[in-house]
Legacy VTK file of the C-alpha trace (Angstrom):
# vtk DataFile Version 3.0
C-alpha trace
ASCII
DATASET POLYDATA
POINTS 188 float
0.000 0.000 0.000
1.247 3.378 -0.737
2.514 5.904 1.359
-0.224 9.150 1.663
1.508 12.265 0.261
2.538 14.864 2.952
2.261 17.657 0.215
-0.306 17.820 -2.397
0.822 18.349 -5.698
-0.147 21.924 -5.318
2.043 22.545 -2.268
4.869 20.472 -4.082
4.949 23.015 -6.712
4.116 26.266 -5.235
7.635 25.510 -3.710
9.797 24.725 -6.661
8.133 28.031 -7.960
9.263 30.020 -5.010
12.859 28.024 -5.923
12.331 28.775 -9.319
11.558 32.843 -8.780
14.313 32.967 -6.177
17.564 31.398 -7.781
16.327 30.813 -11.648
15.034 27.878 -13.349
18.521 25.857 -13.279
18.106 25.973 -9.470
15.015 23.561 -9.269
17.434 20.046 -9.193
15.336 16.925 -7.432
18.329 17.260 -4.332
17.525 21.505 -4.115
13.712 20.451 -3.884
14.168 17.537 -1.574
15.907 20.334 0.552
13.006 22.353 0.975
10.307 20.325 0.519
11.424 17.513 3.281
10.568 14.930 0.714
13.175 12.369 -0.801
14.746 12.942 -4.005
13.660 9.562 -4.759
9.947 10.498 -3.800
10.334 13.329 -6.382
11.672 11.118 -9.132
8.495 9.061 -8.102
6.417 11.518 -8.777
7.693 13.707 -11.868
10.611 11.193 -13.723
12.419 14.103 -14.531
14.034 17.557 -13.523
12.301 19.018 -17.155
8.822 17.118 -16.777
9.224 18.706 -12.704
10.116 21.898 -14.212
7.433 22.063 -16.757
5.034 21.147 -14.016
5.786 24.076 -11.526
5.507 26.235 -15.013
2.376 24.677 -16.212
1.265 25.601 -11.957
2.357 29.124 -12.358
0.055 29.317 -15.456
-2.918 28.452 -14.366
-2.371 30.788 -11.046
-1.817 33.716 -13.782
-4.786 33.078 -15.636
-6.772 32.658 -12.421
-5.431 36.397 -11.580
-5.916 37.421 -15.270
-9.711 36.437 -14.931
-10.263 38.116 -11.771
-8.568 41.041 -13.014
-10.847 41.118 -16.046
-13.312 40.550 -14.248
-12.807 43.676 -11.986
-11.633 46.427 -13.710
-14.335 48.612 -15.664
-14.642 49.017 -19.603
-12.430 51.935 -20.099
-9.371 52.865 -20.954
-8.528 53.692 -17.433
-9.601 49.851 -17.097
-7.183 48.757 -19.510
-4.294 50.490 -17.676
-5.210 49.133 -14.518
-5.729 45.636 -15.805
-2.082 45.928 -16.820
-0.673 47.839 -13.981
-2.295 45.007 -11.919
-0.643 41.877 -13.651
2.722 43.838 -13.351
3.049 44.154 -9.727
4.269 39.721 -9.744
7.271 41.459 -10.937
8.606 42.750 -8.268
9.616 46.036 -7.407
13.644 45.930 -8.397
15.324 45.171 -11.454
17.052 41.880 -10.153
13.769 40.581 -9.486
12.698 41.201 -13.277
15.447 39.908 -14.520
15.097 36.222 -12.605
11.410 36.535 -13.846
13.044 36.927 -17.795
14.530 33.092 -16.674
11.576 31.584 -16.505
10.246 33.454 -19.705
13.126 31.731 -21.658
12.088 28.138 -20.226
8.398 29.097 -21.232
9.791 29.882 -24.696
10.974 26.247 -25.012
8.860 24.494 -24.651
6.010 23.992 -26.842
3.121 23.283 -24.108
4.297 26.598 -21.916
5.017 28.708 -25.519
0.988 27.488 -26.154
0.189 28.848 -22.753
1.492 32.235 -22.999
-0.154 32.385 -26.691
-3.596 32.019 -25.683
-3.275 34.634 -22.292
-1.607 37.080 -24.958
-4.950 36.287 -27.011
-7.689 36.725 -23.849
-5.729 39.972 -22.961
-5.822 41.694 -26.052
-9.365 40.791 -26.018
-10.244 42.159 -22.847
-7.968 45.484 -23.837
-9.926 46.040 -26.602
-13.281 45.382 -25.349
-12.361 48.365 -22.659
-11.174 50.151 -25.369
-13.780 49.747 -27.706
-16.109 51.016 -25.095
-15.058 54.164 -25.199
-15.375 54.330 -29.227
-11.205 53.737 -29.325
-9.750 51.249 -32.054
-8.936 47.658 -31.202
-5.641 48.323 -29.841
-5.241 44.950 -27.619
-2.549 43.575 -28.631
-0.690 46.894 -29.854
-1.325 47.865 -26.125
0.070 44.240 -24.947
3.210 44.845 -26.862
3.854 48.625 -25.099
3.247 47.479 -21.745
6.025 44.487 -22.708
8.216 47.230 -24.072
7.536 49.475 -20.572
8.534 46.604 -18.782
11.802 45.876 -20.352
12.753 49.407 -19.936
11.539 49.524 -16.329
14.393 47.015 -15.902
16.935 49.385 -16.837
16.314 52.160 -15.388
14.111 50.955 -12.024
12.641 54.527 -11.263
9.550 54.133 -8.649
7.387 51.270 -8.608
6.546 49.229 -11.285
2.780 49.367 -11.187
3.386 53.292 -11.219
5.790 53.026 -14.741
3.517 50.744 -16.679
0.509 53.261 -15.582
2.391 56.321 -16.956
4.191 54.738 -19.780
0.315 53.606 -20.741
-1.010 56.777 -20.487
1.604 57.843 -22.735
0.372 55.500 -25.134
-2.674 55.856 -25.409
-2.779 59.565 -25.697
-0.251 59.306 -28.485
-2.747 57.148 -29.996
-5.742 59.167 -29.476
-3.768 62.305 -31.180
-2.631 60.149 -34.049
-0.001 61.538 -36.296
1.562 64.832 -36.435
LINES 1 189
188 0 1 2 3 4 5 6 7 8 9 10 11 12 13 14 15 16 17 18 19 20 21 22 23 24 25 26 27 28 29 30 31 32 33 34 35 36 37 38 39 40 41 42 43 44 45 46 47 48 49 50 51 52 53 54 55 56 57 58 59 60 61 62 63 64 65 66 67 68 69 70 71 72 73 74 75 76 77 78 79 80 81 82 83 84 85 86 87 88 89 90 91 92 93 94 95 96 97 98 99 100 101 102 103 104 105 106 107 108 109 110 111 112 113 114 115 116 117 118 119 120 121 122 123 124 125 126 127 128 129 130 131 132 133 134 135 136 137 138 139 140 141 142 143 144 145 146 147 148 149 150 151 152 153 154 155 156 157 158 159 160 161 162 163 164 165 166 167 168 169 170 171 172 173 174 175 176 177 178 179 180 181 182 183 184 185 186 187
């Protein structure tokens, strides 16, 4: 008869994502995990086979946590374009509030980039925001500008990085401002 599981699944991978956020993606080795989690490295090759399939798990975890927040923020903010820059402004505060912090998070980005299953993931939350950006948007008779808005507050993040100036929430709100009034005059 088996053994019962002292950690759910759940619990399991919440802390290989704290592992993961904190030292990087190359960190998250069965003994670095049996270190925190009390569990045997054996136990861990038990459950997951592999440091990649354990890896891709935590990642696939952090996922559905993000689209959990992504639907609440939806959910919450109202149909304007102040909504839009607050739906933003709220997804960006997971990255911390210094540049080292941003940078670790630009780690797990790259493992999310290779791998096909994570790469779908971030496809299809880049497709649900730009359609709840542009339903604010639209509300106030503005152009579909979704995913054009996705890609500035991607751009506003990067830059963030380099130069960490205030919070990050406050950045992305002003850089998006920016934006969208730039927009809203149009050219020249």
């Amino acid at each position: 008869m088996p053994r019962p599981r002292t950690l759910s699944d759940e619990q399991l991978l919440d802390m290989v994502l704290g592992l993961v956020h904190a030292e990087g993606p190359e960190a998250a080795s069965f003994g670095a995990v049996a270190k925190i989690s009390g569990l045997s490295g054996s136990t861990l090759v038990q459950r997951f086979g592999t440091k990649a399939a354990m890896l891709r798990a935590c990642l696939l975890r952090a996922w559905d946590r993000l689209d959990t927040e992504t639907a609440r923020l939806i959910q919450s903010v109202p149909e304007t374009s102040e909504g839009a820059i607050d739906l933003l402004a709220g997804l960006s505060k997971d990255y911390g509030d210094d540049a080292a912090s941003y940078a670790e998070g630009l780690l797990v980005l790259r493992e999310d980039l290779r791998d096909p299953a994570l790469q779908a993931r971030g496809a299809a939350w880049g497709k649900t925001l730009a359609i709840a950006l542009d339903r604010c948007l639209r509300a106030e008779g503005k152009a579909p500008l979704g995913r054009l808005m996705l890609s500035q507050w991607q751009g506003c993040l990067l830059w963030w990085g380099f130069e960490p100036r205030g919070s990050i929430e406050d950045y992305v709100r002003g850089e998006l401002r920016q934006f969208l009034k730039a927009v809203a005059q149009g050219p020249g």
